[in-house]
N, C-alpha and C positions, 0 to 999 in steps of 0.2 A: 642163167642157169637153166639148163635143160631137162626135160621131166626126165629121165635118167639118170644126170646128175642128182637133180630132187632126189629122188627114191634112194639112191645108195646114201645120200647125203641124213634121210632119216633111219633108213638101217641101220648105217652103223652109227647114229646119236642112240640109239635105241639098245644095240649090241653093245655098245660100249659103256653107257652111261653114260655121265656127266665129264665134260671135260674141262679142261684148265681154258680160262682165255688167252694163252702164249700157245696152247696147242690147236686150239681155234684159227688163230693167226695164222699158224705154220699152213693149217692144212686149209685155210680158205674159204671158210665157213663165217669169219669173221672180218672185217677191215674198219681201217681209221679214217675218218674224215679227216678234214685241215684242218681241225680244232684239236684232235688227238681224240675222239670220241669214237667207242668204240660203237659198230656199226653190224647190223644180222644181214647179212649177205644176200641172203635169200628172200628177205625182204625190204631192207634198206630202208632201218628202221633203227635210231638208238635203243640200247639195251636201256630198259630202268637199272634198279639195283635193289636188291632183296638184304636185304640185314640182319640175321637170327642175332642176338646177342650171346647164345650160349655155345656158341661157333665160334672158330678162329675164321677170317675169312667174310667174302661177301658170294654172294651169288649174285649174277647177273642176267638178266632177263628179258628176251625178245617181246615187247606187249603185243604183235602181231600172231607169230606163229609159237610161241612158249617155248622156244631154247633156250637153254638155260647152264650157263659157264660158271663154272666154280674161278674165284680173284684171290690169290693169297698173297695177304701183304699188304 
């Protein structure tokens, strides 16, 4: 990724909020390893996973750079 990449990459995470991890995927921010584990792009790093209980949903989360993908389902 290029530092221009970078930059519009945190713009619109930042503009936009939070996004879904299928819209992660779509837009390349995200990818699977051959285990099916999802992967931050930008750092190529597995996402943990955040669990509020009082949520439908997980959140998932870069421990690198703090991206952070809303999971539903």
């Amino acid at each position: 990724m290029t530092i221009r990449q970078h930059e519009a990459f945190i713009i619109m995470r930042c503009t936009t909020g939070m996004e879904s991890t299928r819209k992660g995927l779509r837009a390349g921010h995200l990818k699977k390893d051959t285990y099916e584990r999802l992967l931050c792009v930008e750092c190529d790093e597995n996402l943990d996973t955040k669990n509020d209980p009082d949520k439908i949903g997980r959140v998932r989360v870069c421990p690198d750079c703090g991206g952070e993908w809303k999971e539903i389902g």
